[in-house]
N, C-alpha and C positions, 0 to 999 in steps of 0.2 A: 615258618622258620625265618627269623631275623637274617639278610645278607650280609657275609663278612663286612668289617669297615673297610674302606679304601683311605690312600692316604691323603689330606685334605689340601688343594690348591690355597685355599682360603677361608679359615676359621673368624666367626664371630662368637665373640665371646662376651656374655652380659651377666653383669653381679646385679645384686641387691640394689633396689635403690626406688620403693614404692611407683608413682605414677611416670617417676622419670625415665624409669626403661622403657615407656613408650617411644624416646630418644631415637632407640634402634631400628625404628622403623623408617624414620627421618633418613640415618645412617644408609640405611640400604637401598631407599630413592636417588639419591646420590650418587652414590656408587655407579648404579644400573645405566647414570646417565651415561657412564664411562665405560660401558658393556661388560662390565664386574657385576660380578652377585656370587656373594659369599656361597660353599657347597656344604658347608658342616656351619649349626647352631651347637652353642653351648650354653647352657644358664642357670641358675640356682636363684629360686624363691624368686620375688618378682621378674626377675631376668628370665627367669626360664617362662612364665607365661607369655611375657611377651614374645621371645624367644621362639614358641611353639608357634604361634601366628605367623610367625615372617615365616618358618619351615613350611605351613600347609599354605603357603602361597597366596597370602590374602594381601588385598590392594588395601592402602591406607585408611580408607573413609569405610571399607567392612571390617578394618581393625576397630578404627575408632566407633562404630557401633556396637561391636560387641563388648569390649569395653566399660563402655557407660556401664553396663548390666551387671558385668562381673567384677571389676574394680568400683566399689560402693562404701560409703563408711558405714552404710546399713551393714555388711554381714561381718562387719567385726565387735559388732555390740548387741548379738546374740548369747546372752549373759547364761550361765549355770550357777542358779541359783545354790543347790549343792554347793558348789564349790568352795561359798563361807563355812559351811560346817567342815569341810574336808580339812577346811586350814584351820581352824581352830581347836578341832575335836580329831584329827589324823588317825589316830585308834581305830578309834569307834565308829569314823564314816568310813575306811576303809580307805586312806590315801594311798596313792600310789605312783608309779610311773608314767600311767595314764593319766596324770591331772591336766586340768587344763580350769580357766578360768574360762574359757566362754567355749557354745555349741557350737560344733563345724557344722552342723548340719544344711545351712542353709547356702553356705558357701561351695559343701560339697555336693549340692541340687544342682549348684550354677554351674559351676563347673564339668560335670559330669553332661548337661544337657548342653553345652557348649561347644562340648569335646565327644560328644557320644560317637561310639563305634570307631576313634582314633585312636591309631596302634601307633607308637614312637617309631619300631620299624617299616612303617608303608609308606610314611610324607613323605613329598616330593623332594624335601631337603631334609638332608642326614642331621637329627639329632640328640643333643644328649643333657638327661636332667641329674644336675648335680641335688644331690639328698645327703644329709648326716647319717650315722647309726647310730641310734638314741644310746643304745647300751657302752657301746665302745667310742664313738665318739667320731670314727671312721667314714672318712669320704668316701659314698656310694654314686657312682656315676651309671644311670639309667638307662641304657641306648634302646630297651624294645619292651615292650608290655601295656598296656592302657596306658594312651595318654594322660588322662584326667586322674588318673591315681597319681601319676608320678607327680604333675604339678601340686596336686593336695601334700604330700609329701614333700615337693620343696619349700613351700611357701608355711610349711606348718610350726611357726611360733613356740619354742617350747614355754610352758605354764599358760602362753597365751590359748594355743590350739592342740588339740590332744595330739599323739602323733599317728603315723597313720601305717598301717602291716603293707607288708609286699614281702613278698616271698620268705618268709617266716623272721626277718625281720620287722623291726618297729623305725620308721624313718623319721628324721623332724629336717626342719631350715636350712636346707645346705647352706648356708652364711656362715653358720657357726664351723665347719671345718674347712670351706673356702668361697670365701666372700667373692672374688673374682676369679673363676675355675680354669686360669690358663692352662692346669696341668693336665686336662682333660681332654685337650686340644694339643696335646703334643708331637701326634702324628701332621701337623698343618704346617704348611710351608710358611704358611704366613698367619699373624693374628690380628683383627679389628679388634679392642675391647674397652667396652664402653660400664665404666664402674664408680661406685660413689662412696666417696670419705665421708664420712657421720659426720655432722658438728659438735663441737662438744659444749656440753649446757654451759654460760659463764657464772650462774651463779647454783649453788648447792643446796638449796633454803628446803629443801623436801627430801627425804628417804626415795622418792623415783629418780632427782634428778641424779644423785648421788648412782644408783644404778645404770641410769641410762648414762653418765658420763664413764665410768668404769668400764661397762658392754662396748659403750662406740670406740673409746679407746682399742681396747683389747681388736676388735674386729679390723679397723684400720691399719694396727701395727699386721694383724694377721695378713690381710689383704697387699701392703709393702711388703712383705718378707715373703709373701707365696710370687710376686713380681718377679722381685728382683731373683730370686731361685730361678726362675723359669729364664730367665734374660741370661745365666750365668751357664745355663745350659744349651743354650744357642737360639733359643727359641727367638724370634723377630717378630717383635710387637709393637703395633702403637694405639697409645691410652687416647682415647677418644677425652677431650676433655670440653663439658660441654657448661656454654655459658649463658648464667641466667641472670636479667636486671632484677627478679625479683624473689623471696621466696617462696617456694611450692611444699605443701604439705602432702604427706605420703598417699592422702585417699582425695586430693583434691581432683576431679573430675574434672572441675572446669576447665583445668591446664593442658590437658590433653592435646588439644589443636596447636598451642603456643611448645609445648615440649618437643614434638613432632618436629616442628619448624626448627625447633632449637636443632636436633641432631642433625637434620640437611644441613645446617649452617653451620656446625661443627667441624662435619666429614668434609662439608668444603674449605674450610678454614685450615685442615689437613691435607685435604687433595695430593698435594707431589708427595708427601710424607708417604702413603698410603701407599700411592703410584710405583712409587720407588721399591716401596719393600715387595709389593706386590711381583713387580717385574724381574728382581733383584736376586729374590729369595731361591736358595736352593734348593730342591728335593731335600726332604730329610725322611727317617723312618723312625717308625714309633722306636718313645725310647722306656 
């Protein structure tokens, strides 16, 4: 049986943002030096992977080796072939809510043999994986059941990645109902969170980019507006904002050791900011 929550001295909280949530790992080096170390993770879709790492208490350089393995641009070009006929012929192939344009299956190998026999409620640090509900649309926040289902389930792309059952729902990319999941963390006196604005395409010359500027939009405004909500509530947060000279594409591997470094040099670029609210902040209870 999962143990009640308790109420969180100090939440980390991580959105969406491909290989650069590796950041957060950065973030909580840092920290440590100050004898801080977050008690509650929070994350959705790549934040919660990495998320789940810093929870089972892995030191940097067994992060970044497992990584290499599981973040690959190999397992998102595991194509379904079906999948042309589904969209052209929908009838007669039998489309549905299950579509997806490529197999998870090899992703969910990884994953699962990464994460094998890890239950969300037994890590040493209390965490929580932010999931959509495919049907309703509905933020599901994960605190206990296989780890490696729930990360399949945040990280699951809709049309990209099929979505994936738990508990007689169908779950897909917590991004889509909240991109930066402060509200999840609302029991926490305090919040780190480390989250990433889309660019938006500057030209339109294609039917993708046209989408992908519409998506990052929308997810942006969504991610400001679930903020500033959560700030108007009391909550005490600061946005990690982390800065890069060059940039990093969402499966680029190489960046991993320079991202890293990025967030230590962030969180120290923050340091009193941090200190402050840390030391400052009040008991609150869930609200």
């Amino acid at each position: 049986m999962p143990m009640p929550d308790r109420p969180s001295r100090l939440a980390l909280v991580l959105g969406s943002g491909g290989v650069r949530s590796i950041a957060a790992v950065g973030i909580v080096d840092r920290l440590a030096r100050e004898g801080i170390r977050p008690d509650l993770v929070v994350g959705c879709s790549s934040g919660a992977l990495f998320g789940a790492l810093v929870a089972m208490g892995i030191d940097r350089d067994e992060v970044l080796r497992r990584v290499t393995t599981l973040w690959s641009e190999e397992v998102t070009q595991q194509h379904r072939w079906r999948a042309w006929a589904e969209l052209i012929a929908p009838k007669l192939m039998g489309f549905d809510a299950g579509f997806a344009l490529r197999d998870d299956r090899l992703i969910a190998e990884r994953i699962e043999r990464a994460f094998a026999g890890c239950r969300i409620e037994t890590l040493p640090m209390a965490l929580r994986v932010v999931a959509t509900d495919a049907a309703s649309g509905a933020t599901q926040v994960l605190r206990d059941g296989p780890l490696g289902l729930a990360l399949r389930a945040s990280m699951a792309v809709p049309l990209i990645f099929p979505s994936v059952p738990i508990d007689g729902r169908r779950l897909v990319d917590g991004v889509l109902s909240d991109p930066l999941p402060v509200s999840a963390a609302r029991d926490a006196r305090a919040i780190v969170a480390l989250g990433f604005r889309g660019p938006l395409p500057r030209r339109v010359d294609r039917p993708t980019r046209l989408l992908a500027r519409t998506s990052t939009a929308m997810i942006n405004n969504l991610m400001q507006s679930r903020l500033e909500a959560a700030r108007a509530r009391g909550q005490r947060i600061v946005e990690i904002t982390l800065k890069l000279d060059r940039h990093v594409g969402l499966w680029e591997t190489g960046a991993l050791p320079y991202l890293l470094e990025a967030g230590y040099r962030a969180a120290d670029a923050q340091l009193d900011e941090i200190l402050d609210m840390v030391h400052q902040s009040p008991c609150r209870s869930a609200a």
